[in-house]
N, C-alpha and C positions, 0 to 999 in steps of 0.2 A: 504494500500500500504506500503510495506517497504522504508525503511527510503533513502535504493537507489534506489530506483524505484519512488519514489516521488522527489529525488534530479535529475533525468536522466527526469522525467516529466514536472518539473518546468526549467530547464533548456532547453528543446524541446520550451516549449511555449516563453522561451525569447527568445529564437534564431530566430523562425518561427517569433517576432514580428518584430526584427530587420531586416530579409530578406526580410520579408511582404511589409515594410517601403522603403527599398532600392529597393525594384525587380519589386514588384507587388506580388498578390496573384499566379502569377502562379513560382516565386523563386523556384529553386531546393531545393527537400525534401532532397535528397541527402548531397545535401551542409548544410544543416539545420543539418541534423544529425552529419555531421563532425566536423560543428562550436561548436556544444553540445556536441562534444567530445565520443559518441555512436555510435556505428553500425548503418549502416539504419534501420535493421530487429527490433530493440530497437526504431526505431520513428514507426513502422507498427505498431507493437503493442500497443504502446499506440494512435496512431493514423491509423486505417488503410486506411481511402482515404486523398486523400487533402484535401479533403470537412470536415472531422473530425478537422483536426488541424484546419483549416481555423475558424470553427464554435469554437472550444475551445478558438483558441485568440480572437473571434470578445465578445465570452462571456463575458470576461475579461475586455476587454475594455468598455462595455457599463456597465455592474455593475458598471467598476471608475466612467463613466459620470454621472450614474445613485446617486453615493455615492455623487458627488460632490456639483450635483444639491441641494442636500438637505441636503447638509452641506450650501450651500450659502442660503438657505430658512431663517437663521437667522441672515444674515451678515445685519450690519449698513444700509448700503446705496442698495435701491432693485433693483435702473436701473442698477447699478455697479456688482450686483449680477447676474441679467438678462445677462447684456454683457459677464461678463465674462465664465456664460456656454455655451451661445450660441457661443462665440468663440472655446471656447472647442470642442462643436460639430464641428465647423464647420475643426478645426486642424482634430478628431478623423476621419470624413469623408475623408478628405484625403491624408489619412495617408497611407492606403494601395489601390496604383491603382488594380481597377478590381476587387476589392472586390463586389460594388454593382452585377456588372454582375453574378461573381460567386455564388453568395446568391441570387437573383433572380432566376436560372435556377437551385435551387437544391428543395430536400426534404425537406429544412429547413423549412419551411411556417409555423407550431405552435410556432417554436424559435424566428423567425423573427416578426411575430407579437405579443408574448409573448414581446420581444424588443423594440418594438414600440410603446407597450401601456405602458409599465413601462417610458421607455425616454419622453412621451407624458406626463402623469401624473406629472413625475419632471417640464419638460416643460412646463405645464400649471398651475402648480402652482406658480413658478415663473415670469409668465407674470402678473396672478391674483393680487400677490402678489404687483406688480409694479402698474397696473394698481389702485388698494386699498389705494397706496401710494399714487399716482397721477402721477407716476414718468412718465406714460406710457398714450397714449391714446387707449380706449376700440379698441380692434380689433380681430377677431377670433384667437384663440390660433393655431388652426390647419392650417391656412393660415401662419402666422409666422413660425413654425415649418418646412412646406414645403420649404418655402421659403430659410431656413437656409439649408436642404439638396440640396437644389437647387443649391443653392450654392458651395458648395463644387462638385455636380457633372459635376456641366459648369466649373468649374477650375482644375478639377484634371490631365487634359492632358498641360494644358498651363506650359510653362516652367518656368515663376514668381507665381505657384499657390497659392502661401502662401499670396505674395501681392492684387495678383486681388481679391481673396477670401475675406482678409481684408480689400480691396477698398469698395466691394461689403457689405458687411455685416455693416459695417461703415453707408453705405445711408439706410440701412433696420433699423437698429437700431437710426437712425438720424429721418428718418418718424416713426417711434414711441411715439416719444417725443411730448408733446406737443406744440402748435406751438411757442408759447412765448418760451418758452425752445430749440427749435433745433438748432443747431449750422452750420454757417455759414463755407460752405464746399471748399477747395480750390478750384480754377480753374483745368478744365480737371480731376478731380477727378472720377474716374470710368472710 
């Protein structure tokens, strides 16, 4: 790609992340393109449906979580390291409304589960990891995992999502702990 073709490319994908964030996944391409400073016909091309750009920011975004994972695989403290990407996830879920629908009713199915096992991998080695500590007690990695998108998909229409998400993810990460170690959770909390 030339050097403006790659600056008019990376600047489509920050735009569509920002609109993605603010709108939902269905935000004007239009306006994505104006905010990026290009013609429309300049986001068709490097993107020609929704579903193109949609799948190149959601790429993006899970390689970071996927980088991040396993940058915290060798942080000091491993419940600290568990919390914080499971938080992560659960911020990257939602982040953009109407993404899950829109990636479920497309062609994407080898991308998405190409996704799912790489974030699963990060994922279950960082429970491993806790669990190996002690930090965590034994529990299906895959049960957890659901649990954290669960999450973010019961909160992403609530107007405080960020809070309930955190309320929510808080008691998931609190029953982990072993029980001498759980901390005692305020009142009305959830």
């Amino acid at each position: 790609m030339r050097a403006d073709a790659r600056r008019n490319y990376e600047q489509l994908l920050e735009q569509a992340r920002i609109a993605f964030a603010e709108s939902g996944v269905d935000a004007s391409l239009d306006e994505i393109a104006r905010r990026a400073g290009v013609a429309s016909g300049t986001l068709y091309r490097h993107f020609p449906t929704r579903l193109d750009l949609i799948q190149a920011v959601l790429a993006e975004q899970i390689a970071e979580l996927a980088t991040l994972g396993r940058s915290l695989l060798t942080a000091d403290d491993e419940f600290d390291a568990l919390a914080a990407w499971l938080r992560a996830t659960v911020t990257h879920g939602l982040t953009y409304r109407g993404l899950a629908a829109a990636v479920m009713s497309s062609s994407l199915d080898d991308e998405v589960a190409n996704w799912h096992a790489e974030l699963f991998e990060v994922g279950a080695s960082l429970l491993d990891r806790a669990w190996q500590a002690g930090a965590i007690v034994a529990v299906d990695e895959a049960d957890v995992l659901k649990l954290v998108g669960a999450i973010a998909w019961a909160t992403q229409d609530a107007p405080d999502r960020a809070a309930q998400a955190d309320r929510m993810l808080t008691l998931v990460l609190n029953g982990l702990r072993p029980a001498n170690e759980r901390r005692q959770l305020a009142p009305g909390l959830g």
